[in-house]
C-alpha positions as CSV (number, residue, x, y, z in Angstrom):
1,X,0.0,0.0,0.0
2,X,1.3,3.3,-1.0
3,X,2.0,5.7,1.5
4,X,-0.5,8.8,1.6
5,X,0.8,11.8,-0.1
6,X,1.5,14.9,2.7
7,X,0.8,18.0,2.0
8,X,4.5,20.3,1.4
9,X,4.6,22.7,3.9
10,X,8.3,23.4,3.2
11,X,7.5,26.5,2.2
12,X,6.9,27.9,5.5
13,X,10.6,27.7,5.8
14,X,11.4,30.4,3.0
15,X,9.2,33.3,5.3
16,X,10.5,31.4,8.9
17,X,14.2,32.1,7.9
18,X,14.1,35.5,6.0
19,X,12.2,37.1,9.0
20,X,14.8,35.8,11.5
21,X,17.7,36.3,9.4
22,X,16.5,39.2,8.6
23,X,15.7,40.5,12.2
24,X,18.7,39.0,13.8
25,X,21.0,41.3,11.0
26,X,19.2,44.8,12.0
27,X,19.9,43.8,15.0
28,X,23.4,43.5,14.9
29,X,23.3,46.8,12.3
30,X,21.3,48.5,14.6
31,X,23.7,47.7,17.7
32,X,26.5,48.5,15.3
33,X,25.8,51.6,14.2
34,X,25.1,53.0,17.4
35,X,28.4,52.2,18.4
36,X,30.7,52.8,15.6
37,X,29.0,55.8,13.8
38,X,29.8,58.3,16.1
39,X,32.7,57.3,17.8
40,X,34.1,57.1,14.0
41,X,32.5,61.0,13.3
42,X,33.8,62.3,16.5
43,X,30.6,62.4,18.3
44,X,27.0,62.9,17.4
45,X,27.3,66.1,17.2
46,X,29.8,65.7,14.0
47,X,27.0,64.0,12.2
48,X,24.2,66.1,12.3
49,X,24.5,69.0,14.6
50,X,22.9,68.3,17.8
51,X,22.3,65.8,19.9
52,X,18.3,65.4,19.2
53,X,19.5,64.8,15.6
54,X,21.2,61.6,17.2
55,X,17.8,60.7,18.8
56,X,16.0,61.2,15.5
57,X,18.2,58.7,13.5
58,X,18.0,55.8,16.2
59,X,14.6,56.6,15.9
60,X,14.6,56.3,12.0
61,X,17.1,53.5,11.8
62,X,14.2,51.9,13.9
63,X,11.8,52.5,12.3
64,X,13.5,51.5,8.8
65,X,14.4,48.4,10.6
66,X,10.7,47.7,11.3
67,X,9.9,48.3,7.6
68,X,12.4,46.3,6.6
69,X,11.8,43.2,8.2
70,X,8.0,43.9,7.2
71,X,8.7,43.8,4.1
72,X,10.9,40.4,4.5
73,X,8.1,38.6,5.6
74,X,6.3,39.6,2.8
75,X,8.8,38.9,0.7
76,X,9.5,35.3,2.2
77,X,5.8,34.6,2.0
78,X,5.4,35.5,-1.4
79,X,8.7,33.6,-2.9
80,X,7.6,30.5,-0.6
81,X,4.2,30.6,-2.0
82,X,5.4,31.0,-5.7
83,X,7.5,27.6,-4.8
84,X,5.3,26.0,-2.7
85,X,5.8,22.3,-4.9
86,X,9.4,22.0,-4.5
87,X,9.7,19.4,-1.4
88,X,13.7,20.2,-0.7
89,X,14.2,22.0,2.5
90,X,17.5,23.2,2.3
91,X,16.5,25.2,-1.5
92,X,13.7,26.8,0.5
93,X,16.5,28.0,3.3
94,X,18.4,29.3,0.7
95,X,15.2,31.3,-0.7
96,X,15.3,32.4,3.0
97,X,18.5,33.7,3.4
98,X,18.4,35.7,-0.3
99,X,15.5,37.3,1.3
100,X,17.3,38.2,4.0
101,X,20.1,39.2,2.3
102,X,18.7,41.6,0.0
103,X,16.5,42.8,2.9
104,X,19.7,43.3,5.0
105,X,21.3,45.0,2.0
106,X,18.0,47.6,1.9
107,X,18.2,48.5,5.3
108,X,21.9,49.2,4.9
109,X,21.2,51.2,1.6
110,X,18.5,53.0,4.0
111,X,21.1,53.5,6.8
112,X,23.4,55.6,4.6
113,X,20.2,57.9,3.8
114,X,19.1,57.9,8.1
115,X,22.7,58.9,8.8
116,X,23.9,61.0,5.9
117,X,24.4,64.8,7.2
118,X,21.6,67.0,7.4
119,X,22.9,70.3,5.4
């Protein structure tokens, strides 16, 4: 007797790992900009100005970083769905981590725009 054909949920996997890839690296951007931005700039104040520019760009970088993992889920759902007959697992991690990749590479693009000098 054949065994009964399952369902392939695989694609779940796509959307599971670009969201927590994708969270996990803002994170670590996040942490490291904090950090290294303005102890590389001399301070805050070398940035932008003042210090409540500094609170408006962790604000913005959080806000981007919100967006951007958003839009990874999106993203992961919609190139999961698309491949939602291929039974291999470890192609649908890869899907994963090119969503978070490109995601990650956004939010980096976006980082350059929250940070660039207010004239």
């Amino acid at each position: 007797m054949a065994e009964p054909r399952r369902p392939p949920i695989g694609w779940l996997i796509t959307p599971l790992v670009g969201v927590i890839s994708t969270a996990l690296g803002v994170t670590v951007l996040f942490l490291g900009q904090a950090r290294l931005v303005p102890w590389l700039a001399g301070g805050v104040e070398n940035v932008c100005g003042t210090v409540d520019c500094g609170l408006g760009v962790g604000v913005l970088l959080l806000f981007f970083g919100f967006l951007v993992v958003s839009c990874a889920m999106v993203a992961g759902t919609v190139v999961g769905l698309r491949r939602r007959d291929d039974t291999d697992n470890r192609r649908a991690v890869r899907r994963g981590l090119a969503v978070a990749g490109w995601s990650l590479l956004a939010y980096a693009v976006l980082s350059v725009v929250a940070w660039w000098p207010q004239a």
